[in-house]
C-alpha positions as CSV (number, residue, x, y, z in Angstrom):
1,X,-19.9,-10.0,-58.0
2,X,-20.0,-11.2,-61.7
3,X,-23.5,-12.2,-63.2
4,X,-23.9,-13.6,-66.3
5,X,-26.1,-11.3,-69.0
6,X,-26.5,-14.1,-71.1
7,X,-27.7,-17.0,-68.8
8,X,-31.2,-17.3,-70.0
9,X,-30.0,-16.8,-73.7
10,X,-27.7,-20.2,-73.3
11,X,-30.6,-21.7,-71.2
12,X,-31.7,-24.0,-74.0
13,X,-28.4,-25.1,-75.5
14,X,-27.4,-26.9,-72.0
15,X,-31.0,-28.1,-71.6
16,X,-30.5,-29.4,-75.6
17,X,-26.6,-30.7,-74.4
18,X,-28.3,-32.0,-71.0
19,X,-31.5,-34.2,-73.4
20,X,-28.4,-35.5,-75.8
21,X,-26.7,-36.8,-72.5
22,X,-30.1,-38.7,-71.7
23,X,-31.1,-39.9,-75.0
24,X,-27.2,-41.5,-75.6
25,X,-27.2,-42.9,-72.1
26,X,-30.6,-44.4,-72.9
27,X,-29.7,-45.8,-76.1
28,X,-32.5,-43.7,-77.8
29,X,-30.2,-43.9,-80.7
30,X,-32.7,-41.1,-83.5
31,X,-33.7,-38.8,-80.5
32,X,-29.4,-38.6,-79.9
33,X,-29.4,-38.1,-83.3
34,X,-32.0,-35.2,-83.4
35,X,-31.1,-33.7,-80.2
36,X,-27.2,-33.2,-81.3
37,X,-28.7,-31.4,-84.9
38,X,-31.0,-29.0,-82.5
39,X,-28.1,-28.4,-80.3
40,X,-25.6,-27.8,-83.5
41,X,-28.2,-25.1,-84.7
42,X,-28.8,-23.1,-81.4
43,X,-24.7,-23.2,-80.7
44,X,-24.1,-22.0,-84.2
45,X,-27.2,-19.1,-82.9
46,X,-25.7,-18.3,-79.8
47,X,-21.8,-18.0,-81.9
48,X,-23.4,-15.8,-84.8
49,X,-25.7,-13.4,-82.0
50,X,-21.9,-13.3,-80.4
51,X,-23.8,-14.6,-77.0
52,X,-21.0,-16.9,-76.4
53,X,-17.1,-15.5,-75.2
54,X,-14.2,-17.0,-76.1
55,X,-14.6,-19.6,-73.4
56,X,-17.6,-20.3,-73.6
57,X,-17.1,-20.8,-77.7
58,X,-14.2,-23.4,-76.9
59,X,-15.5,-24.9,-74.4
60,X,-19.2,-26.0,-76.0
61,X,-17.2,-26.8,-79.4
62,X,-14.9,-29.1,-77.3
63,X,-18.9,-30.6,-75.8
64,X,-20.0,-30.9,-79.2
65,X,-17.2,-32.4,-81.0
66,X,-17.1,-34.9,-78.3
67,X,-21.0,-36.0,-79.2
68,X,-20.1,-35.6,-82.7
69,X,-17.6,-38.5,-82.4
70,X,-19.5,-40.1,-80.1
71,X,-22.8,-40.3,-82.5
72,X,-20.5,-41.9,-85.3
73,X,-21.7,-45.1,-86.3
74,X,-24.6,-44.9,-83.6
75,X,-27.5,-46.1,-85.6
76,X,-29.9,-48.6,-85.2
77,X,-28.0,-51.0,-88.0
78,X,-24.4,-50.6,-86.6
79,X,-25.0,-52.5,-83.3
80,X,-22.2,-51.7,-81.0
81,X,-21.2,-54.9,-78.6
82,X,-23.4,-57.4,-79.9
């Protein structure tokens, strides 16, 4: 049976990835904003303690770049559908 070492080391990136989710879905457009840099910082942690495998590595950039493009132009003056 295969157990993951790490589990409680990447606990707070996917609760970080998991309060980005919320705050974009809410439209809480600064606490997206703030929760994507806090979730940049641990993931660039987690990559530099080598925490993460290869898979893991791809698979939360691919997660991140996808908020990353998804944060552009999300702002409180760039009103998206109005």
């Amino acid at each position: 049976m295969f157990f993951d070492r790490n589990r409680k080391k990447k606990a707070p990136l996917e609760q970080k990835l998991k309060a980005l989710q919320m705050h974009f879905e809410n439209n809480y457009k600064d606490n997206a904003h703030q929760a994507y840099k806090e979730s940049l910082e641990i993931f660039d942690q987690l990559k530099a303690e080598g925490i993460l495998s290869a898979k893991e590595e791809a698979a939360y950039q691919k997660r991140m770049d996808e908020f990353a493009e998804k944060l552009k132009g999300y702002t409180h003056y760039d009103h998206i559908g109005w």
